[in-house]
N, C-alpha and C positions, 0 to 999 in steps of 0.2 A: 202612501199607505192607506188603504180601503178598510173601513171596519163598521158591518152592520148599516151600510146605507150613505155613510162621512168617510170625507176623504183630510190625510192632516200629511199637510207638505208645506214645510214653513220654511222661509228661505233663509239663508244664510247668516245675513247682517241682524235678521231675529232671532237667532240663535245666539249669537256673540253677544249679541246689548243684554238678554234678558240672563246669561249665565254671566257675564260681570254684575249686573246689575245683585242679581242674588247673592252673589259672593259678597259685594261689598255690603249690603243689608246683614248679611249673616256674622260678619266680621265683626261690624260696629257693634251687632247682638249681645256677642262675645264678649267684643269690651269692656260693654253695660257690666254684664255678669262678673268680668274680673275686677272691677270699682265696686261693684255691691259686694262682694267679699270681701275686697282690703277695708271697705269702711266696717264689716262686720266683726273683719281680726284687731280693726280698731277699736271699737269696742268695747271686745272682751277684756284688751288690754286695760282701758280704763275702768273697767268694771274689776277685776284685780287689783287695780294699782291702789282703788277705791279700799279695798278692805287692810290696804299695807298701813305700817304707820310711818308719818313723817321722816324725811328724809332735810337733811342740811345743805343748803343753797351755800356752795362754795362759794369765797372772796376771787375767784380767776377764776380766768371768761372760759364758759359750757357751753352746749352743742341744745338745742331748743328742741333736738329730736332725743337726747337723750333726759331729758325733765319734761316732755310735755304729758298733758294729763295726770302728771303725779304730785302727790300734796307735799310741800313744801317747807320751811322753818328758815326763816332768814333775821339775824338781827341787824340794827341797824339806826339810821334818825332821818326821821323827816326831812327833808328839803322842801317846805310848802311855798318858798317863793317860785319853784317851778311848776307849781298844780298847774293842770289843764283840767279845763269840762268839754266832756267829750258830749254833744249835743243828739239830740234824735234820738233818746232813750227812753222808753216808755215802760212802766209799773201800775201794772191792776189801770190800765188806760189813762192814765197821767201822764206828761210829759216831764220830762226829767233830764238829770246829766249824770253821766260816771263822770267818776271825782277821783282822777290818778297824780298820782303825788312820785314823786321819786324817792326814796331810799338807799341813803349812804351806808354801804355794805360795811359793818365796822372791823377794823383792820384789813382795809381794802379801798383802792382808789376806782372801785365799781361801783355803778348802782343798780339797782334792780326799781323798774316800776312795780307800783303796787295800785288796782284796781280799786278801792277802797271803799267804791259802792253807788248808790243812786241816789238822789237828790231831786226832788220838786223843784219846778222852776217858780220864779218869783211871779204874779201877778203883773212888774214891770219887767221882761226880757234882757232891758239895759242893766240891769242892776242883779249880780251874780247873786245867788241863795250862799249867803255865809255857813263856811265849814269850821267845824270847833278844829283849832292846831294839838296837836299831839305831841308836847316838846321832849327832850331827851332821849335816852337809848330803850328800844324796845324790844319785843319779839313779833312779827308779824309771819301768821300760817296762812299758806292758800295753796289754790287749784293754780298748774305753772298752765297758761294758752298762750297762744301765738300773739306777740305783738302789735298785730298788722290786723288793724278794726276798719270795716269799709260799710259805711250806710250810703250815700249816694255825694257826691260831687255836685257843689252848687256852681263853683265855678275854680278855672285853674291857678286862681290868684293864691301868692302865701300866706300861709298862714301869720296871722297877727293877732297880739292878745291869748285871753285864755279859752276862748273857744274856740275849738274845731269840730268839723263834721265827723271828719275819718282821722283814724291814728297811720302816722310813717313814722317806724323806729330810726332810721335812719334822718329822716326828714328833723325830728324831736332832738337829738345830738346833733345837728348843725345847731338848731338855735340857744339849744343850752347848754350846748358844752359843753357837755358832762358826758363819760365814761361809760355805756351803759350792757349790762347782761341783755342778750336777745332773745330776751321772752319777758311775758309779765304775768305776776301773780294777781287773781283774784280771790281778795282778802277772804278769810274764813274765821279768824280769832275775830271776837269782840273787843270794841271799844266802844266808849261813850262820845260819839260822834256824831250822834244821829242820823250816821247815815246807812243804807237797808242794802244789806245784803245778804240777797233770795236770789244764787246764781240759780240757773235752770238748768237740771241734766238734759242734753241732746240726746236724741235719740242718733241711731247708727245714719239713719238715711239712707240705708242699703235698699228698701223701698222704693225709691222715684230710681233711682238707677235699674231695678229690676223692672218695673213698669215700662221704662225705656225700652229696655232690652226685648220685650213683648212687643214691643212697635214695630224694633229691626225687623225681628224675628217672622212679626208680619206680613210687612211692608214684600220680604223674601216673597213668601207664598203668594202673595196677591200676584207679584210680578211675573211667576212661573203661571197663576190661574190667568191672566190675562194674555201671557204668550202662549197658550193653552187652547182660549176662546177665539181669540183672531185669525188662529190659524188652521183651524177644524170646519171644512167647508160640506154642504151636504152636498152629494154626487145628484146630478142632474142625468134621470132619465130619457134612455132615448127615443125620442118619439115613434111611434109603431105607423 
């Protein structure tokens, strides 16, 4: 094909590479855009579920997608010989530990973790920041999140002791043996425990999904302007 001086006759196998290539960029695009929605219809949810009022953490075992993000009321009693500090937690630039305690669901052989909040760590590392106990039956309210907390992996050995990097629900009922609802509550009633809880609302994150989606989306175009450029030859004059 001859137009205005350029000749554009692209062969074959450039044809085929650069219309998959765009389809799969455009696809991926797509993707982006349907994960930035679901995180946006997420949301909304929790932004509603926000204005509802507490709901009762049943004694037999729930569904994590049917309590997550919704506020909570569970009664129940400590188990502080099971506390873990969950390490690599940082407050207004301090370093710190959440402090999850488990909860005997009372008239029920379940328990639910409860999130109970942050803690400075000691000057000495070896030597945990003592947590005031909280004895008998109570009521603890919170926000229900996903069990499953992941900061980074120092190494694949077990866990031992009360500190961990990352939380596994599953992992946490092998070693103590106990019964456990799959989700945990970050605490929201007060206690005199001293310890700070300032959860942070998330934003949706539908942003870096959508930012993605701009990359596919370009990454498309470039690949068609470059199967474009290569193959647009200027027509050579015949010599007189």
């Amino acid at each position: 094909m001859n137009v205005l001086g350029y000749r554009f006759e692209p062969r074959l196998w450039a044809i085929v590479i650069t219309i998959i290539s765009a389809i799969i960029f455009i696809e991926l695009g797509k993707w982006q855009l349907s994960r930035a929605e679901e995180k946006n219809l997420q949301y909304e949810q929790l932004e509603q579920y926000a204005k509802q009022p507490a709901v009762t953490l049943p004694g037999t075992l729930v569904k994590l997608k049917d309590f997550q993000y919704r506020e909570v009321e569970v009664s129940g009693e400590y188990l502080p010989e099971h506390t873990i500090y969950l390490d690599n937690k940082i407050y207004q630039g301090r370093a710190g530990y959440h402090v999850i305690t488990p909860l005997k669901i009372s008239n029920s052989k379940l328990h639910v973790l409860i999130n109970r909040g942050w803690i400075a760590t000691g000057n000495d590392r070896t030597i945990l920041p003592s947590v005031v106990e909280v004895k008998g039956e109570l009521k603890v309210t919170g926000i229900v999140a996903s069990p499953e907390i992941k900061t980074f992996d120092l190494s694949d050995k077990i866990v031992e002791g009360q500190v961990w990097d990352n939380f596994n629900l599953e992992r946490y009922q092998e070693i103590s043996g106990l019964a456990m609802q799959p989700l945990m509550l970050l605490q929201k009633s007060e206690e005199k425990d001293g310890l700070i809880r300032d959860w942070s609302k998330p934003d949706s994150g539908a942003s870096k999904n959508i930012g993605y989606a701009v990359q596919w989306f370009s990454l498309a175009a470039t690949a068609v302007i470059i199967f474009i450029v290569l193959n647009v030859k200027r027509r050579n004059k015949k010599i007189e």
